[in-house]
GULUM-217185 format. One line per 3 residues: number of its first residue (from 1); their letters; for each residue z negated, x negated, y of C-alpha. Coordinates in Angstrom, 3 decimals. Example, Ala and Ser with C-alpha at 12.3 -4.5 7.8 and 13.67 -1.06 7.14 Angstrom:
! residues 2
1) as) -7.800,-12.300,-4.500  -7.140,-13.670,-1.060
This chain:
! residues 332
1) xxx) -7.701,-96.649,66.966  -11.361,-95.894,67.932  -13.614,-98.540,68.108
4) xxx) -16.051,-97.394,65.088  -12.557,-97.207,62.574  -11.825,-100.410,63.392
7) xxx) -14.648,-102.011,62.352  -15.451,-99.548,59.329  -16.059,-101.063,55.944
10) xxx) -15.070,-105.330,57.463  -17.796,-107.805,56.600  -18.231,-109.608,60.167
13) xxx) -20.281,-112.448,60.867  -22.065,-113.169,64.280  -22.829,-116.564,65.405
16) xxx) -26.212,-116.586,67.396  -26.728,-113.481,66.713  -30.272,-113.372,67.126
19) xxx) -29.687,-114.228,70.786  -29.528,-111.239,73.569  -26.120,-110.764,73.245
22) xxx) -25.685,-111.521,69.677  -28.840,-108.839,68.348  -26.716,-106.139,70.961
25) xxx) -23.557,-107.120,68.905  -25.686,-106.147,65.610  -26.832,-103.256,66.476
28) xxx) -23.713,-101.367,68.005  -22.205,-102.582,64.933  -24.195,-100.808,62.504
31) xxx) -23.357,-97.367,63.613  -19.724,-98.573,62.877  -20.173,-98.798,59.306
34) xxx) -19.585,-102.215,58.758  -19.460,-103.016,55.066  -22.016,-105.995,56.022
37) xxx) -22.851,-107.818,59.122  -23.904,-111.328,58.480  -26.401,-112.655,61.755
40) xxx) -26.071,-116.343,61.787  -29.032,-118.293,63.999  -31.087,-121.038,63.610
43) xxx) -34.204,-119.446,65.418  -36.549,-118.680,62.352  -38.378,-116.438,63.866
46) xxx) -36.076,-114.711,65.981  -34.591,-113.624,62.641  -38.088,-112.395,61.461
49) xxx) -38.254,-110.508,64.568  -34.824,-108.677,64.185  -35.176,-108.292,60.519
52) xxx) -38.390,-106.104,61.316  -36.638,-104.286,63.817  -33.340,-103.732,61.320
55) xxx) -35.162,-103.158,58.654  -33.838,-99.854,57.491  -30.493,-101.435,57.130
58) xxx) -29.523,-102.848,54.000  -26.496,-103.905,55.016  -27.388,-106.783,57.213
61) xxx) -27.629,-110.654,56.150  -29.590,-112.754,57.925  -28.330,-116.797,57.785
64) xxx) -30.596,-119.412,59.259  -28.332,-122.428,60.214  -26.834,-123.897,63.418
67) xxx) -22.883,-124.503,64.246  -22.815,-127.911,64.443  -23.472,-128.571,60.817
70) xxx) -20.053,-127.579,58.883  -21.968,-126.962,55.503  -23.832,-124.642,57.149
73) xxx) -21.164,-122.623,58.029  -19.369,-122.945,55.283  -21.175,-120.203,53.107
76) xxx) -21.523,-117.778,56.419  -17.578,-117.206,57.292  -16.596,-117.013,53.106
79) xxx) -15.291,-113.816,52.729  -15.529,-112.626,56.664  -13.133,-110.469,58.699
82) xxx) -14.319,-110.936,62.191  -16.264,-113.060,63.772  -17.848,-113.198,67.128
85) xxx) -19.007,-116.904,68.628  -22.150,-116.486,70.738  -24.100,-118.676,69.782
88) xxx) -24.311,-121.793,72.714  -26.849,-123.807,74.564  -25.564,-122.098,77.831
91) xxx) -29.471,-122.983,80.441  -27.164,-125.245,83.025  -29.852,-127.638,83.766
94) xxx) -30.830,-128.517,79.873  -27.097,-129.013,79.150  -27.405,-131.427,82.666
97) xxx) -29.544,-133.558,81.275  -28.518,-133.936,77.638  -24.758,-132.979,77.970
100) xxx) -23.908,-134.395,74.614  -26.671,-131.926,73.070  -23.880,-129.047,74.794
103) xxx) -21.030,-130.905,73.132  -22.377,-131.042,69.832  -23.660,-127.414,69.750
106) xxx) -20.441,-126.167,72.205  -17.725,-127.793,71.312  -18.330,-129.357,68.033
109) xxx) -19.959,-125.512,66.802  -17.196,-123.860,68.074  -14.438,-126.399,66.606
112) xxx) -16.064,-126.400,63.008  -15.427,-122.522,63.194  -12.506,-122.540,64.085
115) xxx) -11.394,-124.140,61.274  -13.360,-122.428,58.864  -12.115,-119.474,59.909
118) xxx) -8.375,-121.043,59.234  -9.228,-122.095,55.735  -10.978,-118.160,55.202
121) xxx) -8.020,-116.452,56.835  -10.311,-114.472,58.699  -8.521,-111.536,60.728
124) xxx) -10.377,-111.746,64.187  -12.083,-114.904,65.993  -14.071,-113.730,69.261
127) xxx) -15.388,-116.190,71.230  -18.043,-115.463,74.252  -17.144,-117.617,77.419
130) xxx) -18.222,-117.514,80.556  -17.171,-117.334,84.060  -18.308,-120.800,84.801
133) xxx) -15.101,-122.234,83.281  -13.421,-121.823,86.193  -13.268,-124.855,88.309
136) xxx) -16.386,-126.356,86.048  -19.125,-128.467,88.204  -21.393,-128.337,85.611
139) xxx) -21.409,-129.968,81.969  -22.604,-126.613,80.706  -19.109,-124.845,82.015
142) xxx) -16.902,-127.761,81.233  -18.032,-127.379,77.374  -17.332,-123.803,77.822
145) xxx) -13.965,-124.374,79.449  -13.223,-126.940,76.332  -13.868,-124.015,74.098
148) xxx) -11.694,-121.929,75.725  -8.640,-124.526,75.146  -9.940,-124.923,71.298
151) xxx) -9.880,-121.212,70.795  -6.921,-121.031,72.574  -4.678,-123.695,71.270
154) xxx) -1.170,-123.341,70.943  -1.316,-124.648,67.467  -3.604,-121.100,66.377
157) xxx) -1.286,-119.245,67.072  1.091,-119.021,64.179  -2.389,-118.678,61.913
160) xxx) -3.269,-115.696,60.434  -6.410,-115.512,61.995  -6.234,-113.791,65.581
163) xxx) -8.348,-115.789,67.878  -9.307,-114.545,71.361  -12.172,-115.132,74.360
166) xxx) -14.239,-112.684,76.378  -14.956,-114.390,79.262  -18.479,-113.063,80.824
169) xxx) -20.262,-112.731,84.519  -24.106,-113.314,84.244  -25.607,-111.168,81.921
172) xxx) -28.602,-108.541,83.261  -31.376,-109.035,81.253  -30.439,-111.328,78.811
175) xxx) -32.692,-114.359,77.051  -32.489,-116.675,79.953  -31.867,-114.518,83.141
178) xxx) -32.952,-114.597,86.729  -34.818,-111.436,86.882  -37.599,-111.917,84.551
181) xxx) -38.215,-115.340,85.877  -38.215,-113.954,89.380  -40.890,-111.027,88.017
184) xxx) -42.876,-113.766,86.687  -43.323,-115.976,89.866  -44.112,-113.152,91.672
187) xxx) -47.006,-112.741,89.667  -47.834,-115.978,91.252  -46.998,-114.946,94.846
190) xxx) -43.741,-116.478,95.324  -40.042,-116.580,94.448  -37.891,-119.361,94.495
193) xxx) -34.558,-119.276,95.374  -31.632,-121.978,95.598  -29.103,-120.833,98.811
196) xxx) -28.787,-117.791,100.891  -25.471,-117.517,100.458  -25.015,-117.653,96.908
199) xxx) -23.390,-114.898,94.907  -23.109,-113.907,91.320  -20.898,-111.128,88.991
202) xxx) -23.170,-109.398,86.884  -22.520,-107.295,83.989  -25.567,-105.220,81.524
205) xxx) -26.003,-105.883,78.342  -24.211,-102.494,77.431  -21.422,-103.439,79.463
208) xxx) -20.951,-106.820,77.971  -20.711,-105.761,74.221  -18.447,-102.719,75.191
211) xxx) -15.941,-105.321,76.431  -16.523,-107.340,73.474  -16.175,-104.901,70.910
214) xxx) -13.366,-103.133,72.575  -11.553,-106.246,73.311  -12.107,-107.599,69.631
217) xxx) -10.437,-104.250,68.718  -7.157,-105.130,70.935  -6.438,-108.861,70.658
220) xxx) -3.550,-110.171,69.316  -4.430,-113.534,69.658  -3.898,-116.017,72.492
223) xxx) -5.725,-113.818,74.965  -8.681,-113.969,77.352  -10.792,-110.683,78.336
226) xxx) -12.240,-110.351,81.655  -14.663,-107.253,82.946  -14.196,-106.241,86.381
229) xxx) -17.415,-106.491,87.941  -19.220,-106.002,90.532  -21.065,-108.596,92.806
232) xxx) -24.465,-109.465,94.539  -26.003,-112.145,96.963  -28.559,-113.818,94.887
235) xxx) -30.832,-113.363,98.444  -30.631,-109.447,98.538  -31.797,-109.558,94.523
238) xxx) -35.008,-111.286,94.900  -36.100,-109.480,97.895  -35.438,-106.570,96.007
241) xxx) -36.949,-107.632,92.932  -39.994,-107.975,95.773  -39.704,-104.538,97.197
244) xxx) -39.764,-102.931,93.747  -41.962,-104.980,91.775  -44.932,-106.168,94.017
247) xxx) -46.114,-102.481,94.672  -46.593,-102.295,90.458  -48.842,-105.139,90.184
250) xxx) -51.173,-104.066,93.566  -49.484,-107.268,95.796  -47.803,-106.185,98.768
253) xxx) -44.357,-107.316,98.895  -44.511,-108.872,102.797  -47.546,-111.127,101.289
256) xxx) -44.442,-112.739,98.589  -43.590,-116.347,99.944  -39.748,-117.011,99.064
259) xxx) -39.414,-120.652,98.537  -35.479,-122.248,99.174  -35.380,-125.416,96.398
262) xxx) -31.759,-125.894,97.183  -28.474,-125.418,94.819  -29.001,-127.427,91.622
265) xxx) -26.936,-130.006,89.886  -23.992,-128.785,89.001  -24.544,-125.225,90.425
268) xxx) -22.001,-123.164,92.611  -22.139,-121.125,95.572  -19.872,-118.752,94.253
271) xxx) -17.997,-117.777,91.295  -14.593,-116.587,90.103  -13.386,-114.739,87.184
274) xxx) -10.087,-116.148,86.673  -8.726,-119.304,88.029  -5.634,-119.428,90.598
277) xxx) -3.113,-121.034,87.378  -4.490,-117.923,85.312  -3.052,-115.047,87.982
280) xxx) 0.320,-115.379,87.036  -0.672,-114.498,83.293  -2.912,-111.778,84.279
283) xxx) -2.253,-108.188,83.222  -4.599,-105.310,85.121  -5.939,-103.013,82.139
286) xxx) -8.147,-101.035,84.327  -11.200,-101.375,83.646  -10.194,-104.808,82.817
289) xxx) -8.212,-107.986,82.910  -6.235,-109.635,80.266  -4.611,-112.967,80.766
292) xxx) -2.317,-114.046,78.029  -1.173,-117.581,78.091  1.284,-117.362,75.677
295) xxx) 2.747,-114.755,77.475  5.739,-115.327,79.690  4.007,-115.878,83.637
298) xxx) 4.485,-113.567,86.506  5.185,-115.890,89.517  5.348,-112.706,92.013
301) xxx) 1.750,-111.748,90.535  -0.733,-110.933,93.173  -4.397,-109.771,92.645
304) xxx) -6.740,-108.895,95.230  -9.378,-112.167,95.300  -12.252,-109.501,95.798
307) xxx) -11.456,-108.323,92.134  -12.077,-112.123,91.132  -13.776,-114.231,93.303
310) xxx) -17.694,-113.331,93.892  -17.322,-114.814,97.985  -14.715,-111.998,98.266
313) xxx) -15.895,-109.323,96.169  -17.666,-106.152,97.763  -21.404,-106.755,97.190
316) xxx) -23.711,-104.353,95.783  -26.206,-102.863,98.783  -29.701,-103.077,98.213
319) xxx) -30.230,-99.660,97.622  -28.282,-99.872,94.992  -29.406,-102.719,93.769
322) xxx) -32.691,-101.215,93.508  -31.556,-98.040,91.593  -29.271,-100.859,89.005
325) xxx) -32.679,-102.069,88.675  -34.620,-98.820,87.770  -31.750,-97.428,86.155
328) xxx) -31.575,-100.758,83.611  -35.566,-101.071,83.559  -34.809,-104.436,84.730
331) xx) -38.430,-104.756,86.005  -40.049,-103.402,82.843
């Protein structure tokens, strides 16, 4: 089935969907047809903002409330066929310092719609994870990886409703990403950076809601998606971010200090996409993984750790690092 015919006439509801990933969501939606698409956030006037933009479409609801509060929810997933869970507090050091703010909005959010969803026999549950679950350090990726096990409890999976993760890298210029902060303190005349030999997966926005609506579109329940992606030292992105953008604001990019502040609470060095227990569950789609832990495990299963592990993984060069960047007017 293609993508648009799948979602073609369902009323789906997007949690935090006035967030970077959740407004992309929206908007490849509507040129599915969706009978209505139902944005759920509590930023008032990030909804104002959207609404302008999306104002041609009648078929879009917009629902100011937050996923902690069950009432609030209550009236949002009545009547749904799909919904997709974005909305988090996912800035590491915030949830660091007030890590019971993450569980309430994390886990508690994601628990109360879980069981709505039940009691609405909604068809498809998404949920947006991250690839800080594995191996969590942090209290942002252990409320993550507790999501995971709520959305993926045994117990779901004789419900009706189909629930399923995507599991993400680090987003490109999303609400909240390194880029535009590193643009910014440039302006300034410095970067900061935390370790020279820290690397990250990164994914564009596109890329993210392709896997998400394309996954959404294929899940049976019980499964996490994965996007191969590609990797990058953290070290060769700012001093391209340097090279590229100094030169546009008349600094030269040899006069840009590049401050080391260290690795931060909870941070890591590295990351991986699936966790060594996961392997034997994972299938190879291609362009993507699937691991399905109700699935029967492969103990002969054997994946190269460069497709998973960003330590391993062939990094991007900085040339083309710098044409990702002025190919996703990243520095715009």
């Amino acid at each position: 089935m293609e993508i648009g015919d799948f979602y073609k006439g369902k009323d789906i509801l997007v949690t935090g969907g006035c967030g970077s990933i959740g407004r992309e969501i929206v908007k490849h939606l509507l040129n599915c047809n969706p009978k209505k698409i139902r944005v759920f956030d509590q930023n008032e006037f990030a909804h104002h903002k959207l609404k302008n933009e999306l104002k041609n479409h009648s078929n879009v609801d917009y629902i100011i409330g937050n996923v902690r509060e069950y009432d609030s929810l209550k009236t949002a997933v009545s009547g749904v066929n799909v919904i997709f869970h974005t909305a988090a507090l996912k800035h590491l050091p915030f949830c660091e310092t007030d890590p019971m703010e993450a569980v309430k909005t994390n886990i508690v959010g994601t628990n109360n719609l879980i069981e709505l969803s039940k009691q609405e026999n909604v068809d498809k549950f998404i949920f947006i994870s991250t690839d800080k679950t594995i191996y969590p350090t942090s209290a942002m990726a252990a409320t993550k990886l507790l999501c995971e096990k709520l959305v993926l409890n045994t117990r779901l999976f004789n419900s009706s409703t189909k629930f399923s993760c995507v599991r993400f890298g680090n987003v490109l210029k999303s609400d909240g990403s390194v880029i535009p902060l590193f643009v910014e303190q440039i302006k300034k005349g410095y970067v900061t950076i935390t370790d020279d030999k820290m690397s990250r997966f990164f994914m564009s926005i596109e890329d993210a809601v392709d896997l998400v609506l394309k996954s959404a579109t294929e899940a049976s329940g019980g499964e996490i998606f994965v996007l191969k992606m590609k990797s990058l030292m953290i070290k060769d992105l700012v001093e391209c971010v340097i090279e590229e953008f100094s030169p546009k604001i008349g600094k030269n990019p040899y006069d840009i200090k590049i401050n080391h502040i260290g690795v931060r609470p909870g941070e890591k060095l590295y990351e991986q996409l699936m966790s060594e227990e996961e392997i034997v569950y994972a299938e190879d789609l291609g362009d993507r993984f699937v691991i399905r832990k109700n699935g029967n495990p492969d103990e002969n299963n054997q994946i190269d750790k460069g497709l998973y592990i960003s330590k391993y993984n062939n990094k991007l060069s900085k040339e083309e690092i710098k044409k990702m960047l002025i190919e996703l007017d990243l520095l715009e």
